[in-house]
C-alpha angles and dihedrals in degrees: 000000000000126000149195128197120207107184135132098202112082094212094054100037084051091046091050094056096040087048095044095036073056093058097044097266113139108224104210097179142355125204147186108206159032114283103023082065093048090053092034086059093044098045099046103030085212112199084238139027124194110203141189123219099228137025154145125335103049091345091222103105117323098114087059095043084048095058094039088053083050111056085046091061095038096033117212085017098160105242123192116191121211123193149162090224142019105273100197097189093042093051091048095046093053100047090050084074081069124195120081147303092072128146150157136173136157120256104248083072095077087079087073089068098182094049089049099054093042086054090055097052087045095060086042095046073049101249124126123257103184128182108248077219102057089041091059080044102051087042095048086068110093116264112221082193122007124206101197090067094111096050119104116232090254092050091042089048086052094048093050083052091045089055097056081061100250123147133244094261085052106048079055100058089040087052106041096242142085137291084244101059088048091051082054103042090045082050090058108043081052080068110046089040085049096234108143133196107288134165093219103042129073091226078194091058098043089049091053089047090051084051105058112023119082121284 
């Protein structure tokens, strides 16, 4: 699996590639700004990219438009941010470009190695592994329409677990019940959020992305 490495800071960007060339990634290329990221992405079309919020040049927010051009150039491109702190606009930029292989956590998750890396292969495999933090972060904006009215708290409770990018099995042990309840509860959720059956579209996906962007 082929990677790129967008990270300023020499320590982390080394310890990622020596963390994922442990786990069988193959680490194409690692870089610290801007717009080497930006013609790294576009050059090598990785089926992952793991990307910082801000560097060089200005360290406000070219690692993330980087990876937005990008994706718009390479569409569907997995992207997995990486940052010190919950960019609200950022996250919510990113995720308007809807469809998969989409994730953002903040940086102190790395300590939990085998997490991390599983979050890596799901946003290349073109799942979602989002930060519980960021998600409390992105719901506590105002909703001028939103579109989980009609969920009840339980299902709500299923789709927030289902946006961190954990499974059904696991939503179950997380919330004390059976696989089965959770299969009934997700069907659910597909048909208040009007996402029916389709062989194109991740109806998991689409759901997350109707939970957290804006009504």
């Amino acid at each position: 699996m082929r990677v790129v490495i967008g990270e300023d800071l020499a320590l982390l960007r080394d310890g990622l590639i020596r963390l994922l060339r442990a786990h069988q990634f193959d680490v194409v290329e690692a870089v610290d700004n801007g717009p080497d990221l930006l013609r790294a992405l576009v050059e090598h079309r990785p089926d992952v990219a793991i990307v910082d919020v801000r560097m060089p040049p200005t360290f406000t927010d070219e690692g993330l438009r980087a990876a937005i051009e990008a994706r718009r150039e390479v569409p569907g491109l997995p992207i997995l941010v990486l940052s010190q702190y919950v960019e609200q606009l950022y996250a919510r930029e990113l995720l308007a470009g809807g469809g998969g292989g989409i994730g953002y956590l903040l940086k102190d998750r790395i300590s939990d190695l085998d997490q991390f890396v599983e979050a890596v292969r799901r946003v290349a495999d073109g799942g979602t592994a989002l930060d519980p933090e960021v998600i409390a972060q992105l719901l506590a904006r105002p909703r001028t329409a939103n579109p989980l009215a009609g969920l009840t708290p339980r299902e709500t409770e299923v789709l927030g677990l289902m946006a961190e990018g954990r499974s059904n099995a696991a939503i179950a042990a997380r919330m004390f019940i059976t696989e089965k309840a959770v299969g009934k509860y997700t069907a659910a959720i597909f048909g208040k959020l009007d996402l029916p059956v389709s062989e194109d579209d991740n109806r998991r996906v689409l759901a997350v992305i109707k939970y957290l962007m804006p009504g």
